[in-house]
C-alpha positions in Angstrom: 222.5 112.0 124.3 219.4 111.2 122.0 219.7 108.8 119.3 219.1 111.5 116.6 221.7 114.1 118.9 224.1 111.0 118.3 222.8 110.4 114.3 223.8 114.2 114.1 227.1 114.2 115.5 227.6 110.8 113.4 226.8 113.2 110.2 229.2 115.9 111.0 232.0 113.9 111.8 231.7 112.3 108.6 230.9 115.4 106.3 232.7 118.6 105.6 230.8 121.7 106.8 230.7 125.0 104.6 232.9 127.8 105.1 233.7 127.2 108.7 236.3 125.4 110.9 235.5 121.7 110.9 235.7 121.6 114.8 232.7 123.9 114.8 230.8 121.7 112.5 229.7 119.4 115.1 225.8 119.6 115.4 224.2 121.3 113.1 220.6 122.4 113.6 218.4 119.4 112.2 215.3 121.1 110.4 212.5 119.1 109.7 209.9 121.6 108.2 209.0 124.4 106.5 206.2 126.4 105.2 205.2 130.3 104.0 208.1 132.5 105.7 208.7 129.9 108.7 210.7 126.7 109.6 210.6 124.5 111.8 213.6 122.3 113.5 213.3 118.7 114.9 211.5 119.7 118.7 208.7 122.0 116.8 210.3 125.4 116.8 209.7 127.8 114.9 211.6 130.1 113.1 210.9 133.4 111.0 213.0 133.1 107.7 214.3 136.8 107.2 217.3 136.2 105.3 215.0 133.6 102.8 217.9 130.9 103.9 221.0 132.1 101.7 219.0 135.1 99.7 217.5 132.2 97.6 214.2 131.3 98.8 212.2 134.3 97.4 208.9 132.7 97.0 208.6 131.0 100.5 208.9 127.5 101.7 206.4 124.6 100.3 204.9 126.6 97.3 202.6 124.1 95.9 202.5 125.0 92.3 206.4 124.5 92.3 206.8 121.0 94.2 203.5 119.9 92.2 205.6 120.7 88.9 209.0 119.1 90.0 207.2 115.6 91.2 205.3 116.0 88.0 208.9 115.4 86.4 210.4 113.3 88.7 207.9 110.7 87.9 208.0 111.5 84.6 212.1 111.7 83.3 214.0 112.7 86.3 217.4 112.6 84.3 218.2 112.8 80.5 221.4 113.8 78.6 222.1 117.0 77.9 222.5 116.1 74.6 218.5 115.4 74.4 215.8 118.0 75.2 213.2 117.7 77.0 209.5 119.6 77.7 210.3 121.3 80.1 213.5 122.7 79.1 211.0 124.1 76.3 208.8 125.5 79.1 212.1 127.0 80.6 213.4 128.5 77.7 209.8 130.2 76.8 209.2 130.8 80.3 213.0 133.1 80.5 212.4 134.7 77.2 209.5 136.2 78.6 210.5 136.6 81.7 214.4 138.3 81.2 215.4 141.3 79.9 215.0 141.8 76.4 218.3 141.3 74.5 219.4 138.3 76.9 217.5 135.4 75.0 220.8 132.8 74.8 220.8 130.9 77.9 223.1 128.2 79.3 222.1 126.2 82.3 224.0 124.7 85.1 223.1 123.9 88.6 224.4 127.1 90.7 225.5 130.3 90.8 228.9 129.8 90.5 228.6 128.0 87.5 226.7 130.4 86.0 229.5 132.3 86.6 232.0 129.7 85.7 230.4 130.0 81.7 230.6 133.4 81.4 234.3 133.9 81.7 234.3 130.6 79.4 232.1 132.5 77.0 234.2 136.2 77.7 237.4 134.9 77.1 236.8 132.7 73.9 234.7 135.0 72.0 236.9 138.4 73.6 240.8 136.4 72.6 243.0 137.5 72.8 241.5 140.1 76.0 241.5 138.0 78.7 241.6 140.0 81.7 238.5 140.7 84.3 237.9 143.3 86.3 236.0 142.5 89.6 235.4 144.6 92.7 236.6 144.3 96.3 233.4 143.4 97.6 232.3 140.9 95.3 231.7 137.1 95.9 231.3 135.2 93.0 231.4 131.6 93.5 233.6 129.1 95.3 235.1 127.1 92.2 238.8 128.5 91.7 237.2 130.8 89.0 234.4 131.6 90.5 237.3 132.5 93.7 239.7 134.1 91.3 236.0 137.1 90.7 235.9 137.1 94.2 237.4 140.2 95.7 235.7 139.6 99.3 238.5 137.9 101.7 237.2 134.2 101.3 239.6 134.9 98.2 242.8 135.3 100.8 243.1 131.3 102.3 242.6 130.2 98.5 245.0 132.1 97.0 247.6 130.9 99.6 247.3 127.7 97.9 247.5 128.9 94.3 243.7 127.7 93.5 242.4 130.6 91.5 242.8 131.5 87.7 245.0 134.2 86.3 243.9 137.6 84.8 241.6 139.3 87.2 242.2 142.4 89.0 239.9 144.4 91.4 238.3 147.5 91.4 236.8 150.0 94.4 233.1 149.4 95.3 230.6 151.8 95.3 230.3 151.9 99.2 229.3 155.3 99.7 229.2 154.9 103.9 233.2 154.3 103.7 234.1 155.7 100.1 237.6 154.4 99.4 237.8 157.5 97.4 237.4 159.7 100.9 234.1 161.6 98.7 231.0 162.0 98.9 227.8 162.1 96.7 227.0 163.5 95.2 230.3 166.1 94.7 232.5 162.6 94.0 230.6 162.8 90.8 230.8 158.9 91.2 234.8 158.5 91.0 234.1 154.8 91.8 232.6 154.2 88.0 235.0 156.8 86.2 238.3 154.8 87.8 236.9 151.6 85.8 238.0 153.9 82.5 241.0 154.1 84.3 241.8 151.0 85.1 240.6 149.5 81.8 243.3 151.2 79.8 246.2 151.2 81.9 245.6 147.2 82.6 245.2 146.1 78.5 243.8 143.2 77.4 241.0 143.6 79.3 237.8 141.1 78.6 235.2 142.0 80.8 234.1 143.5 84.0 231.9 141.7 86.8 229.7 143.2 89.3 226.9 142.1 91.3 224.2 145.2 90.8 223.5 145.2 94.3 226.7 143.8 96.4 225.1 140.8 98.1 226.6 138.9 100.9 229.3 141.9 101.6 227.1 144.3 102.3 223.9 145.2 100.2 226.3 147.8 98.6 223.5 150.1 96.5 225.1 152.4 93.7 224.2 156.0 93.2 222.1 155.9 90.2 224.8 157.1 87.4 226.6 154.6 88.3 225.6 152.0 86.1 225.1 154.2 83.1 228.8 155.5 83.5 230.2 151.6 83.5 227.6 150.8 80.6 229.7 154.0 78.8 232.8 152.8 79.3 232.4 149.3 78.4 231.3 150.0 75.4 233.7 152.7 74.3 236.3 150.4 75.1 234.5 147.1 73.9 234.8 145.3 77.0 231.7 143.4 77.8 229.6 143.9 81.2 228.6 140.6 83.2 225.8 140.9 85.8 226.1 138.6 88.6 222.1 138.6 89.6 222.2 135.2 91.4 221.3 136.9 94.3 219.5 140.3 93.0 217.2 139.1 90.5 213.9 137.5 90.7 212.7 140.4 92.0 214.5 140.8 95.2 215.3 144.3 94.3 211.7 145.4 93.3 212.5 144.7 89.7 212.7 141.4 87.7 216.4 141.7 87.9 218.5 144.7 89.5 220.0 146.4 86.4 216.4 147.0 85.5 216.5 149.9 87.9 219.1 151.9 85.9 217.6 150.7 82.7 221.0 149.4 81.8 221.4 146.1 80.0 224.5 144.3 80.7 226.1 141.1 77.6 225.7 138.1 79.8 223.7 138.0 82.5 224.5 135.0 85.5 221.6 134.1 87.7 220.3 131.4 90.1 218.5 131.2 93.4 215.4 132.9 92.6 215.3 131.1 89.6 213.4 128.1 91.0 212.9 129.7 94.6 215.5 127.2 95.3 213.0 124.2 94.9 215.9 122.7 92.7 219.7 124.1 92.0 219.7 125.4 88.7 221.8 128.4 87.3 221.4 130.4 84.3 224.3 132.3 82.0 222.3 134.5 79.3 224.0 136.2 76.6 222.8 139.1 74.4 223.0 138.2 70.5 226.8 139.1 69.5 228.3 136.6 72.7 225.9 134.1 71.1 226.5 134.6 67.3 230.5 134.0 68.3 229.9 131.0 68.8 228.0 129.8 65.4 231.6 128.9 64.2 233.1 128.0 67.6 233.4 125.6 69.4 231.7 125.7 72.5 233.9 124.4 75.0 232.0 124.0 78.3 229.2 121.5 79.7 228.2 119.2 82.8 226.3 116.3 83.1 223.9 117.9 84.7 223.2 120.5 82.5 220.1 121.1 81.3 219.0 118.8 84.2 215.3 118.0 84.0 214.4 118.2 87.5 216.2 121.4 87.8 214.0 123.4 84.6 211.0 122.0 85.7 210.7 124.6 88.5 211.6 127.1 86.5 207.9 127.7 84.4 205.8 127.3 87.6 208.8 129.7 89.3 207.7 132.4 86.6 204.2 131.9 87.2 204.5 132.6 90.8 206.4 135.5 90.3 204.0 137.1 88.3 200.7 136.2 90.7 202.9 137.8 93.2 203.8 141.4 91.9 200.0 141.2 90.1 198.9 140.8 93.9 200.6 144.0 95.0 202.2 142.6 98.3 206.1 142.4 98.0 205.7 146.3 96.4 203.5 146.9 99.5 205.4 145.6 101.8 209.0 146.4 100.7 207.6 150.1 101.7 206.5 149.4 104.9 209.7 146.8 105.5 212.0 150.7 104.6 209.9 152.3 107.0 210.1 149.8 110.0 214.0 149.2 109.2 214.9 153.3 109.2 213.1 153.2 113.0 214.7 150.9 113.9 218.1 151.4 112.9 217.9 154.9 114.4 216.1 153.4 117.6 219.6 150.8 118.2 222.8 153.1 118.3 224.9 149.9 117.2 223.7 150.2 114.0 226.0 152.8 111.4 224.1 152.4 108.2 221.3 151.1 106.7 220.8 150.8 103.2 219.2 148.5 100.6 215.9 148.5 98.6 213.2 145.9 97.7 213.5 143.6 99.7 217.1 143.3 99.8 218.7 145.4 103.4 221.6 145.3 105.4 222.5 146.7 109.0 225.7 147.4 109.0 227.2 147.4 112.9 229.6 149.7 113.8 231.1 150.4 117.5 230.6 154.6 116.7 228.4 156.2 114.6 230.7 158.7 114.5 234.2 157.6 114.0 232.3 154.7 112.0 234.4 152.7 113.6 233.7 148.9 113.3 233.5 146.0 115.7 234.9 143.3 113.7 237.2 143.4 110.5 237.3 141.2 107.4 240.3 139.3 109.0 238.5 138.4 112.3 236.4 136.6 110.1 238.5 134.0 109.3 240.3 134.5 113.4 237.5 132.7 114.6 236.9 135.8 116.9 233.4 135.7 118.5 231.8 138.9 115.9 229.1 141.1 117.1 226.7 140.3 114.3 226.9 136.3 115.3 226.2 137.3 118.9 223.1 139.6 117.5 221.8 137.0 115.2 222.6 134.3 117.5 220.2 136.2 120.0 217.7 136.6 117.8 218.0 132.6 116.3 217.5 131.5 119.8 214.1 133.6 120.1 212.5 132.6 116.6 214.3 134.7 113.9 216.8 133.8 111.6 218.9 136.6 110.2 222.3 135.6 108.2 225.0 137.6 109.8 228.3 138.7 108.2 231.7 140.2 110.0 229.9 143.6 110.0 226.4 143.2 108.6 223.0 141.6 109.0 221.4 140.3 106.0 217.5 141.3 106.2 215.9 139.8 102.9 212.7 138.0 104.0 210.3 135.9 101.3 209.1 137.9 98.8 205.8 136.7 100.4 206.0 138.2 103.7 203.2 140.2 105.0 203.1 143.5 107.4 202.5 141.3 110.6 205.5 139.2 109.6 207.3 141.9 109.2 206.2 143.3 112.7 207.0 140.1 114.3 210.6 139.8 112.8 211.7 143.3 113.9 210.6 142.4 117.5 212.6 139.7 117.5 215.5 142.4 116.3 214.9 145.3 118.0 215.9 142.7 121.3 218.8 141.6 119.6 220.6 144.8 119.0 220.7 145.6 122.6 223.6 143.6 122.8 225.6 145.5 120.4 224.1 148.7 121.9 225.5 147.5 125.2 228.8 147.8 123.7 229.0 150.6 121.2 229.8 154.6 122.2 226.9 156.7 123.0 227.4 159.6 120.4 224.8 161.7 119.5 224.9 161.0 115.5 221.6 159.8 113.6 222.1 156.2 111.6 223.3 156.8 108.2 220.9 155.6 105.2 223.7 155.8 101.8 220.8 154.2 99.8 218.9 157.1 99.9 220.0 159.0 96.7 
């Protein structure tokens, strides 16, 4: 054994790994590069980034203008209270109100998504008292603090509830998953039964707050609505003066075409939670925006949330240059260009690989969802083999494709395809070699049927 194979194993044994088994935590891949849409690990290989890391890194490794800004600050005032201000948390704050949605110009910052997330159910359920229910869905992932766990409806939820570490008061609703409706309808006769039940649900719970969705599901699925959706759970918030948080961490920044996913319903939620994007990643930094009647609550309330590192100045300074970048980016036409070409290659090859059931998404935001039979739509793996430690299909897939240059996040029944905002056609090209391989392996083992690939994203 090397002495940085033995440095590595030292590190594991004395850190906890995320999410996993700590047995399997034992020598993680040491990276020691990256630049554009590539990485590179300690021998010099190099890997495609199509999943940008964990759906964060949507303007590429090593963007100059961003680490310029950041080392700018560092040298400058790393660290102040956040009972100070500082320039660029000026910057930020211009930078957002330009940048957001018009109506979300209140904005809270904290160093992740989950604490985002963790501030709006502080701000819901002061300025909503005495409501203090939430509505969720099953699909959702929220965070991994025990409110951010208590949103979740995904089964990372299950081992944490065991143990009593969640919060009170939140109840789940059906997603929109069109390929397996738990209604048992179809669009568009179901006349979207998954956003009507909300109205449902709402009244027959009480003292409901607020309901929480991520626009797009994220990790579970790139779950896309039919477009009333949105507009029907706008409706019914309102007429029963419940607010409607948007979980963008992972949707916005344009990873869905748009600034920020709502955008393509044209439906503006009351707080707003985002993160990733926000600095590319460069720095952890989340964001809780409020429309004006969350923020006007609390003129004569007390306020009763903060960190230390809130308003961190390392953290804000990435997020001007951030903007900046964004807007060079769509002005140069290429994610628009691209997320075209990136449908067109991913329909191919989902029909081409009968392993594959569905493929849906849009932007640049896709999954593959892998099924035994396209026809029974029977799956491989299940939410509790997950957390069996069963070997799933969609680690053997993306575990192929790691090992030949591409890395693609896998879940117990998807593949997460959401590359760089700055990926090019040949990129593209490359990655989907790289793939098409890889699916063999769950082609070897699914039913030859006869049934095309199913595209529910396609409205």
């Amino acid at each position: 054994m090397s002495e940085i194979e033995t440095r590595i194993k030292e590190m594991a044994a004395h850190t906890f790994g995320t999410w996993n088994w700590q047995k399997n935590w034992q020598a993680p891949l040491l990276i020691k590069d990256a630049e554009g849409v590539y990485f590179y690990d300690s021998n010099g290989k190099r890997y495609l980034d199509f999943s940008s890391q964990l759906m964060c890194s949507n303007l590429g490794h090593k963007n100059k203008a961003i680490i310029k800004a950041i080392q700018k600050q560092a040298e400058k005032l790393p660290y102040i209270a956040p009972g100070f201000t500082t320039e660029v948390a000026l910057e930020a704050v211009e930078a957002l109100q330009s940048f957001l949605p018009k109506g979300l110009d209140r904005f809270f910052f904290s160093t992740s998504g989950t604490e985002a997330n963790e501030g709006a159910l502080v701000m819901t359920r002061q300025s909503k008292a005495p409501a203090f229910k939430v509505i969720s869905r099953y699909h959702s992932y929220h965070g991994a603090t025990s409110a951010g766990m208590a949103f979740t409806g995904d089964f990372r939820r299950w081992p944490v509830e065991k143990v009593r570490y969640t919060v009170d008061g939140v109840c789940f609703a059906p997603d929109c998953y069109c390929y397996r409706c738990p209604f048992g309808q179809t669009y568009p006769d179901c006349k979207v039964q998954c956003a009507r039940y909300l109205d449902y649900m709402i009244k027959e719970e009480g003292n409901v707050a607020a309901v929480i969705v991520e626009p797009i599901v994220g990790t579970n699925g790139r779950l896309v609505p039919p477009p009333e959706y949105f507009p029907i759970l706008r409706k019914i918030c309102d007429e029963n003066h419940v607010l409607l948080i948007a979980d963008e961490v992972m949707t916005g920044w344009y990873r869905t075409g748009t600034p920020f996913a709502m955008q393509n319903w044209d439906v503006l939620p009351d707080i707003m939670t985002t993160a990733k994007g926000c600095t590319s990643a460069y720095t952890p930094l989340g964001i809780t925006a409020t429309n004006k009647d969350v923020a006007d609550f609390f003129e004569d309330e007390f306020f009763c949330h903060g960190h230390t590192y809130a308003f961190h100045a390392l953290s804000l300074s990435a997020v001007k240059p951030a903007v900046e970048e964004y807007h060079k980016l769509i002005n140069s036409g290429l994610p628009q260009k691209v997320s075209k070409y990136l449908k067109e290659r991913l329909f191919d090859l989902a029909e081409k690989h009968i392993c594959v059931g569905d493929v849906r998404g849009i932007g640049h935001f896709w999954g593959l969802e892998i099924v035994k039979n396209r026809e029974t739509r029977e799956a491989f793996d299940v939410k509790a083999d997950k957390l069996s430690g069963k070997a799933l299909m969609t680690a053997k897939i993306s575990g192929d494709a790691m090992k030949n240059g591409l890395y693609v996040v896998p879940w117990y029944d998807t593949l997460t395809i959401a590359p760089p905002l700055i990926i090019t056609e040949e990129q593209v090209d490359e990655a989907l070699s790289i793939l098409d391989k890889a699916l063999e392996i769950g082609d070897q083992e699914a039913d030859k049927t006869g049934v095309s690939v199913s595209t529910s994203s396609e409205f």
